[in-house]
C-alpha positions as a LaTeX table, in Angstrom:
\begin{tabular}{lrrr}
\hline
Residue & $x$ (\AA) & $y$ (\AA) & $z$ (\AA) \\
\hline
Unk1 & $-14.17$ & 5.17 & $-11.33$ \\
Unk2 & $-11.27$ & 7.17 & $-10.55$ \\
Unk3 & $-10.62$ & 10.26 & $-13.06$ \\
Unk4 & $-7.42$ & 12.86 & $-13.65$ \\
Unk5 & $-9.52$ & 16.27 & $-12.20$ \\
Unk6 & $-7.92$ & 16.13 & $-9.07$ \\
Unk7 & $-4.20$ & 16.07 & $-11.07$ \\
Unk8 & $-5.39$ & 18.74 & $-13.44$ \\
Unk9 & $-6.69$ & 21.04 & $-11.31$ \\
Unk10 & $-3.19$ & 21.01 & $-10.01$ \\
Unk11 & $-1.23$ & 20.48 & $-13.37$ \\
Unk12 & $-3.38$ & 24.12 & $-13.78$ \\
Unk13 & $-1.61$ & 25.66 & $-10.74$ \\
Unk14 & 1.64 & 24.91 & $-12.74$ \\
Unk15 & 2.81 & 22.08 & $-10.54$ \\
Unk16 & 3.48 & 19.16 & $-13.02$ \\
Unk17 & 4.59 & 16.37 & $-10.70$ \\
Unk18 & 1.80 & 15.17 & $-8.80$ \\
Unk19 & 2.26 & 11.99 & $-6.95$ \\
Unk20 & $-0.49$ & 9.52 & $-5.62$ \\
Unk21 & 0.49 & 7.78 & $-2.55$ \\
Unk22 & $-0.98$ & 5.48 & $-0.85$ \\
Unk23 & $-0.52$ & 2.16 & 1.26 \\
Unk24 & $-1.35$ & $-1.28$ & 1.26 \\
Unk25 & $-1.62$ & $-3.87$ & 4.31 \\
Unk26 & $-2.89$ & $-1.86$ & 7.58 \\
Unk27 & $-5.09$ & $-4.89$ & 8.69 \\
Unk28 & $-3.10$ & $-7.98$ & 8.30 \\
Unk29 & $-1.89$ & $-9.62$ & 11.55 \\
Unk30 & 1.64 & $-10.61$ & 9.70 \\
Unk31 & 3.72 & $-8.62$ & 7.14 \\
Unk32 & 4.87 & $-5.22$ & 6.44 \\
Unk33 & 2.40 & $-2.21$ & 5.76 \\
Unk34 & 3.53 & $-1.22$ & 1.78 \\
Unk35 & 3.32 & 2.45 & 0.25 \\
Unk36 & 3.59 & 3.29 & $-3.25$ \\
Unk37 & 3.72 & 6.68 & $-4.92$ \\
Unk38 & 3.08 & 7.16 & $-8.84$ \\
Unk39 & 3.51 & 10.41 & $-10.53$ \\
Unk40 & 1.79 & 9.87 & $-13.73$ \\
Unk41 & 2.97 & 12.13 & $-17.00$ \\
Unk42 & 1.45 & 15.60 & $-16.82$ \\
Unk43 & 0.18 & 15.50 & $-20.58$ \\
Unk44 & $-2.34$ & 12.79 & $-19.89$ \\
Unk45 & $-6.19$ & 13.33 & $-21.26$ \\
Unk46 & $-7.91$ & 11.09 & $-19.57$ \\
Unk47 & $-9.03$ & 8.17 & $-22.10$ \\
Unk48 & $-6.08$ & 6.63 & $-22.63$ \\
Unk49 & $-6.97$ & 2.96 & $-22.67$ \\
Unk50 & $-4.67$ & 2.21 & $-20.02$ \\
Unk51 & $-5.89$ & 4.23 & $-17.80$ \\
Unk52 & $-9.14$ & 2.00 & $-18.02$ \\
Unk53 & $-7.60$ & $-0.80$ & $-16.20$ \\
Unk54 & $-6.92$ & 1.70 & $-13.34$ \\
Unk55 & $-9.25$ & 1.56 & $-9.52$ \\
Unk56 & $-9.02$ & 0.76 & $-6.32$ \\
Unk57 & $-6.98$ & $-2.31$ & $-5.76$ \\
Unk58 & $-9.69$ & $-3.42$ & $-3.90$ \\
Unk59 & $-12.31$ & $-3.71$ & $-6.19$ \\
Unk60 & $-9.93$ & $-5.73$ & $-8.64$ \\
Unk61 & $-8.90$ & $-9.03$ & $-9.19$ \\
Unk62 & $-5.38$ & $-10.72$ & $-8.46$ \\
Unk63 & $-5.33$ & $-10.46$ & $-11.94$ \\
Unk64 & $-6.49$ & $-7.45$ & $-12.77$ \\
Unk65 & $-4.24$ & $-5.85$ & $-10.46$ \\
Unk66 & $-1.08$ & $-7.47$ & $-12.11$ \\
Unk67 & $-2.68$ & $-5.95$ & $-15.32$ \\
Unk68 & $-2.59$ & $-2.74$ & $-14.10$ \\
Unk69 & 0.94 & $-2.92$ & $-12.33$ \\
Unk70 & 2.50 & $-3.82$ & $-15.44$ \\
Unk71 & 0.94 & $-0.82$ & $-17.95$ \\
Unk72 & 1.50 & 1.95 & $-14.77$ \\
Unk73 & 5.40 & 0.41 & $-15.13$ \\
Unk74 & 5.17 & 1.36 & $-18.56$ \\
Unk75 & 3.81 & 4.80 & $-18.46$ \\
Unk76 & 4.60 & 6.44 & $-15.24$ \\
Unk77 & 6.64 & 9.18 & $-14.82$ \\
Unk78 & 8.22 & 7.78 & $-11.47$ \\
Unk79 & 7.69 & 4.97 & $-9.50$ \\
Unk80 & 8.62 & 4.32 & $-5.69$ \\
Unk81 & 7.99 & 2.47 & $-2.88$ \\
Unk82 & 8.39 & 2.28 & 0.66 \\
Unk83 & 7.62 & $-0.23$ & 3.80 \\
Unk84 & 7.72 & $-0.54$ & 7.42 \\
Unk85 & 8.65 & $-4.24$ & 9.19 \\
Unk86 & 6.05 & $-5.88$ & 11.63 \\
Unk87 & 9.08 & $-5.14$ & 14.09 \\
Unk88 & 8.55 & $-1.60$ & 13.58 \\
Unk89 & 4.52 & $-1.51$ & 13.34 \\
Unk90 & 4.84 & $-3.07$ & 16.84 \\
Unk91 & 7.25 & $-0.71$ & 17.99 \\
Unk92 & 5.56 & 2.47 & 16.32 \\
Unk93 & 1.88 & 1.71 & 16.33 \\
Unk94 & 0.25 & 1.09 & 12.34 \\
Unk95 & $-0.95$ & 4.78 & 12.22 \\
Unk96 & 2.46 & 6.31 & 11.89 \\
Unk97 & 3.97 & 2.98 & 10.58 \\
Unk98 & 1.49 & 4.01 & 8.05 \\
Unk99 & 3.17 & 7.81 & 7.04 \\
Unk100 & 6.59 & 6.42 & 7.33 \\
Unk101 & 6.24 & 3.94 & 4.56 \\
Unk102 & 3.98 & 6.70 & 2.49 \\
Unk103 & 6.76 & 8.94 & 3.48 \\
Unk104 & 9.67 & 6.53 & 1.99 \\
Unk105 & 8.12 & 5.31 & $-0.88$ \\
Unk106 & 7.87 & 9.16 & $-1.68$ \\
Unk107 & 12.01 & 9.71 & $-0.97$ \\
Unk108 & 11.84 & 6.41 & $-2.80$ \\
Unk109 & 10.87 & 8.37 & $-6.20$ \\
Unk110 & 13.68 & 9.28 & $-8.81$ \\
Unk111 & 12.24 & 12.88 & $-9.21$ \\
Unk112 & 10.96 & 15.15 & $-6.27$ \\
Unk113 & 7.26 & 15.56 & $-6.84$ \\
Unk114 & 5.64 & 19.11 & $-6.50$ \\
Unk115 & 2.45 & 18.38 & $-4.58$ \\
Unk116 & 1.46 & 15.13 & $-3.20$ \\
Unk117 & $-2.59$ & 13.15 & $-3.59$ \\
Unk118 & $-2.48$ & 10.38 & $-0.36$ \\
Unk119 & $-5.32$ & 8.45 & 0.39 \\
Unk120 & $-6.80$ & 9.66 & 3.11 \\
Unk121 & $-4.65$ & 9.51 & 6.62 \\
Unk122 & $-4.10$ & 11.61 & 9.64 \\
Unk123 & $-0.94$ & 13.67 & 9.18 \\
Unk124 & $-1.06$ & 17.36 & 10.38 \\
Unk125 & 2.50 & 18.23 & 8.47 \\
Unk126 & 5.02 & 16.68 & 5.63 \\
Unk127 & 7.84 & 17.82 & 4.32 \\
Unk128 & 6.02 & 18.69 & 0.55 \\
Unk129 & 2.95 & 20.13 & $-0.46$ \\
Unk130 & $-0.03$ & 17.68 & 0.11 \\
Unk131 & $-3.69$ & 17.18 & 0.03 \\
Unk132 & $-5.45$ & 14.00 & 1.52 \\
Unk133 & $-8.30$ & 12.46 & $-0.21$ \\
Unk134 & $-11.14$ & 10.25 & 0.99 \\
Unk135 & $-10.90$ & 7.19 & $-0.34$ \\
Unk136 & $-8.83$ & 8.86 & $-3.21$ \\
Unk137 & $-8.31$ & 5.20 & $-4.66$ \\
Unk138 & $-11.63$ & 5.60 & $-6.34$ \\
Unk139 & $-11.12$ & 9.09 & $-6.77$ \\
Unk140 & $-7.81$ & 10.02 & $-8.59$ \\
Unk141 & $-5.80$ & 7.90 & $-11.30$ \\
Unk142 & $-2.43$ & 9.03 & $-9.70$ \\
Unk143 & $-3.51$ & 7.34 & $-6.14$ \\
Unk144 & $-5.57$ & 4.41 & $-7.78$ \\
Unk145 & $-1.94$ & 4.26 & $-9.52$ \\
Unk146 & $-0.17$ & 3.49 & $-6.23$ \\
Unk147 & $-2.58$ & 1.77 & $-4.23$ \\
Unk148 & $-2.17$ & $-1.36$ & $-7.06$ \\
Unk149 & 1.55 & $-1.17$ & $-6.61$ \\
Unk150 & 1.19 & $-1.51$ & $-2.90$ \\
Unk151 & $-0.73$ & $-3.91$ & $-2.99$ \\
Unk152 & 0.97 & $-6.07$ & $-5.39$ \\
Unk153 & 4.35 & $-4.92$ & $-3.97$ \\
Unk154 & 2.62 & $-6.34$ & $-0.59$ \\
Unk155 & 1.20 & $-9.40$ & $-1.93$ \\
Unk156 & 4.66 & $-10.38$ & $-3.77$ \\
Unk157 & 6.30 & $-10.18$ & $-0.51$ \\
Unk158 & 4.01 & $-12.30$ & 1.63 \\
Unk159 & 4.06 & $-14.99$ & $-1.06$ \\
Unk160 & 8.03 & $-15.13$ & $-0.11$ \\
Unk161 & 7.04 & $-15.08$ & 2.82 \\
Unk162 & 5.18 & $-17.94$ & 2.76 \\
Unk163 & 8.61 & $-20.57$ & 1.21 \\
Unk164 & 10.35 & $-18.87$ & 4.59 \\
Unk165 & 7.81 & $-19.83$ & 7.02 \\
Unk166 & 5.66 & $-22.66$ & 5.50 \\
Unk167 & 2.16 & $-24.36$ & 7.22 \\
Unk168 & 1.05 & $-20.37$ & 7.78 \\
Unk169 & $-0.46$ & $-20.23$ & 3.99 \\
Unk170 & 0.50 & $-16.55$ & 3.85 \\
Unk171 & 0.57 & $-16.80$ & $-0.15$ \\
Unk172 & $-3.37$ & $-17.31$ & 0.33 \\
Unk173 & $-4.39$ & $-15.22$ & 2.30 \\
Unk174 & $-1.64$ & $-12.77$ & 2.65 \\
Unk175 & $-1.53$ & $-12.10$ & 6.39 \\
Unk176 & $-4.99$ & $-10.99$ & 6.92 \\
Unk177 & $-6.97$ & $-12.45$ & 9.72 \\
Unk178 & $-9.11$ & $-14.74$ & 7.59 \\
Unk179 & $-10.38$ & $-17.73$ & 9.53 \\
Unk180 & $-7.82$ & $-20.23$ & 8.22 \\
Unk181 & $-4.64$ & $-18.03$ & 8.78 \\
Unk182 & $-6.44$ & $-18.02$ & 12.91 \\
Unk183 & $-6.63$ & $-21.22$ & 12.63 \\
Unk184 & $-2.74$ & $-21.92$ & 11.15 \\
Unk185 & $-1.84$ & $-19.36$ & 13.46 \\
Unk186 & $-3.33$ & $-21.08$ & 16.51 \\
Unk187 & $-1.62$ & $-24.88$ & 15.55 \\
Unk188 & 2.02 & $-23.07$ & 15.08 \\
Unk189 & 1.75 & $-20.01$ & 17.32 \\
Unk190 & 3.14 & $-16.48$ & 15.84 \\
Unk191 & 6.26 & $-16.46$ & 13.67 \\
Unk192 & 8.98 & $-13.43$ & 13.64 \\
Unk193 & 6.86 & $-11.98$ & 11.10 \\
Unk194 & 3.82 & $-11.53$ & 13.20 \\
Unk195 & 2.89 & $-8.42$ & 14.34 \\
Unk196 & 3.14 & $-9.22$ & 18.17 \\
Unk197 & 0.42 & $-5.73$ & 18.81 \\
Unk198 & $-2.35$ & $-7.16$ & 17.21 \\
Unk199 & $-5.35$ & $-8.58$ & 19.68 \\
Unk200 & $-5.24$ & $-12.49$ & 18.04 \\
Unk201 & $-1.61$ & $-12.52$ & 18.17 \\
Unk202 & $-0.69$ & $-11.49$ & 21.34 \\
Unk203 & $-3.46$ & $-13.92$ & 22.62 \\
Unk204 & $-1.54$ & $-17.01$ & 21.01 \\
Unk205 & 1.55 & $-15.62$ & 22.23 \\
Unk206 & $-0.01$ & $-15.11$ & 25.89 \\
Unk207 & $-1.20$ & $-18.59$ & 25.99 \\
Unk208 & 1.91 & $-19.73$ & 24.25 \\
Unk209 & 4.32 & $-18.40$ & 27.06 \\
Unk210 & 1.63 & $-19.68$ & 29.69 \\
Unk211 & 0.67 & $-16.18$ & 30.44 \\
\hline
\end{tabular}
């Protein structure tokens, strides 16, 4: 389970806004890779109940994550988020489609944070203080903290998503390459919100344009 040492240790260097960021949606072959960053309130203990419903998005339920969403909307400090199109993660490559949405859901923020906690990625410079933790999700509060609003944020959109491009089932299975989204995506071909870069959609594509 995730704790606040990371945060205080910081809090202890006298820098009070200290934002988890991190992203949600690298894998899926449609969809935009989501960032969140969460600075929570510098006063925290540590066993406020809340807190409990905090981890890794991916070791929680739909419905635990909604849970969680809803009490860090209550009692963070600052909230923002950032994304990157499937346009752009063809264009850019998901690695540094990746920072820029970590790196805009930061701007995104209503207060400029003093140091910054992302879930481990490769970035060599930023334009704030930062430290990158290995899978920080199950690490710090602040980054378990944003990696459910990604995900939700992510999740959200892909269930619009699927009303504007229906027989895909992205509400299901939210763009990831599960077998039935192949499968959908094999009967229909790709749709504009494909990302055209990935392996299993450029082979539909290929075959598609009789390549």
């Amino acid at each position: 389970m995730p704790d606040l040492s990371l945060e205080q240790d910081l809090y202890c260097q006298g820098l009070r806004l200290v934002a988890g960021v991190d992203e949600a949606g690298r894998g899926p072959l449609a969809g935009p890779v989501v960032a969140a960053a969460v600075i929570l309130p510098p006063d925290l203990i540590g066993d406020e109940p809340w807190l409990g419903l905090l981890d890794d998005s991916k070791r929680l339920s739909p419905a635990q994550r909604e849970k969680a969403v809803i009490a860090i909307q209550d009692h963070a400090l600052a909230i923002g988020v950032g994304q990157v199109s499937s346009v752009d993660i063809d264009r850019k490559g998901i690695s540094l489609a990746t920072i820029g949405a970590m790196m805009t859901a930061v701007a995104n923020l209503p207060v400029t944070p003093n140091h910054l906690l992302l879930d481990f990625v490769y970035i060599s410079s930023c334009f704030l203080p930062f430290d990158t933790v290995v899978k920080g999700d199950r690490i710090s509060y602040s980054i378990a903290a944003a990696s459910n609003v990604a995900k939700v944020t992510r999740d959200r959109w892909m269930e619009q998503a699927d009303a504007l491009y229906p027989g895909y089932e992205f509400s299901s299975h939210k763009g990831y390459p599960t077998a039935g989204h192949v499968a959908r995506l094999n009967e229909l071909g790709p749709c504009p919100i494909h990302r055209q870069s990935y392996g299993p959609v450029r082979l539909v594509a290929d075959r598609t344009n009789g390549c």
